[in-house]
C-alpha positions in Angstrom: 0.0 0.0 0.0 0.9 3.9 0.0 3.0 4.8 2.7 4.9 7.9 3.0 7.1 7.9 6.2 8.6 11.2 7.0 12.1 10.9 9.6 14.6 13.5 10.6 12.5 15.8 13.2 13.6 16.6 16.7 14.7 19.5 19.5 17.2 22.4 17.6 18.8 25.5 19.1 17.8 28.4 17.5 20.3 28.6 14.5 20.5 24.8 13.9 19.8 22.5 11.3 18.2 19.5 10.6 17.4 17.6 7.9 13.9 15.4 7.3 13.6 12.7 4.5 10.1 11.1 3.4 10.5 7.5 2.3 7.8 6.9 -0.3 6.6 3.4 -1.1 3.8 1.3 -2.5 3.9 4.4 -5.9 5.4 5.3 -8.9 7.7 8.3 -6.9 9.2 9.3 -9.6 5.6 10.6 -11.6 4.7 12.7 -7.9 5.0 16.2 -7.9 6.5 16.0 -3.8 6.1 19.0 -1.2 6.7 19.6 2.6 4.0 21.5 4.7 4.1 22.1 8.2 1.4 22.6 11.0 2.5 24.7 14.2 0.0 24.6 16.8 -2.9 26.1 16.3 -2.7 27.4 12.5 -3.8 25.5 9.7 -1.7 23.6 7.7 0.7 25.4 5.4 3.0 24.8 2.6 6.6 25.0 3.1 8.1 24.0 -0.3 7.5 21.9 -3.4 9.6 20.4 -6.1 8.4 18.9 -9.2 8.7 15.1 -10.2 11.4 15.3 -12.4 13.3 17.4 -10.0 13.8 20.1 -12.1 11.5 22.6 -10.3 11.3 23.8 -7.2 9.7 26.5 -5.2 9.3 27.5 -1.4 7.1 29.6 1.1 8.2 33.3 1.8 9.4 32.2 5.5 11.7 29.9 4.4 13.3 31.1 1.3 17.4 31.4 1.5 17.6 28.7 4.3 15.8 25.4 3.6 16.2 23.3 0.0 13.9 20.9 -1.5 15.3 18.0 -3.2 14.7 14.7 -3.8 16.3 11.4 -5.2 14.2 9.3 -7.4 16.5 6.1 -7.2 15.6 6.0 -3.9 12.4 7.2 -3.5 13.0 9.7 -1.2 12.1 13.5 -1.1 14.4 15.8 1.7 14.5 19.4 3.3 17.6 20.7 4.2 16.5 23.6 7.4 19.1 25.4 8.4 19.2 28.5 10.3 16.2 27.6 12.1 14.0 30.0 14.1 11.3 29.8 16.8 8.7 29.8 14.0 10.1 26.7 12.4 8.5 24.6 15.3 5.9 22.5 13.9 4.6 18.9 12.5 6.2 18.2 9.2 4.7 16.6 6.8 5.4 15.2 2.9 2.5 14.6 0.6 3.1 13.4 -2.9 0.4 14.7 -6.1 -0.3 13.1 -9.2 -3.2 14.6 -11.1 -5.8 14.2 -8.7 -4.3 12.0 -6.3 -2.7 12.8 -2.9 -1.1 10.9 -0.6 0.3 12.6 3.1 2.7 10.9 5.7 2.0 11.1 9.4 4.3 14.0 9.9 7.6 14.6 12.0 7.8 17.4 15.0 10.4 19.6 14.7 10.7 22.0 17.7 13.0 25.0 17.9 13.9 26.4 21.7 16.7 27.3 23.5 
């Protein structure tokens, strides 16, 4: 079946970095437009960034821009965001979710939480 396992997440120091991988299964990855979103608590559900299937296109929210990068690896099924220089704001569930025409398939989502 579908399953889209997001890993990586955890307690950073303002200014740190982490990196979270989704490890896609039970799909054809490489056809899925991929993207990140995030949920802090209590706001909705927002997107973070995107990249296309082929790689060759990416694009990210406003807030993040200049410090995390999309990318993902199609031999391996595996979409990543590179956070660094991460703030207070950046604490939130993370989540992957892959698109193909009308289908979409999310993960269960990672916490990342920034504090000092």
């Amino acid at each position: 079946q579908v399953q889209l396992v997001e890993s990586g997440g955890g307690l950073v120091q303002p200014g740190g970095s982490l990196r979270l991988s989704c490890a896609a299964s039970g799909f054809t990855f490489s056809f899925y437009d991929m993207s990140w979103y995030r949920q802090a608590p209590g706001k909705e559900r927002e997107l973070v960034a995107a990249i296309s299937a082929t790689g060759g296109s990416t694009n990210y929210a406003d807030s993040v821009k200049g410090r995390f990068t999309i990318s993902r690896d199609n031999a391996k099924n595996t979409m990543y965001l590179q956070m660094n220089s991460l703030k207070l704001d950046d604490t939130a569930v993370y989540y992957c979710k892959a698109t193909y025409r009308w289908l979409n398939y999310w993960g269960q989502g990672t916490q990342v939480i920034v504090s000092s």
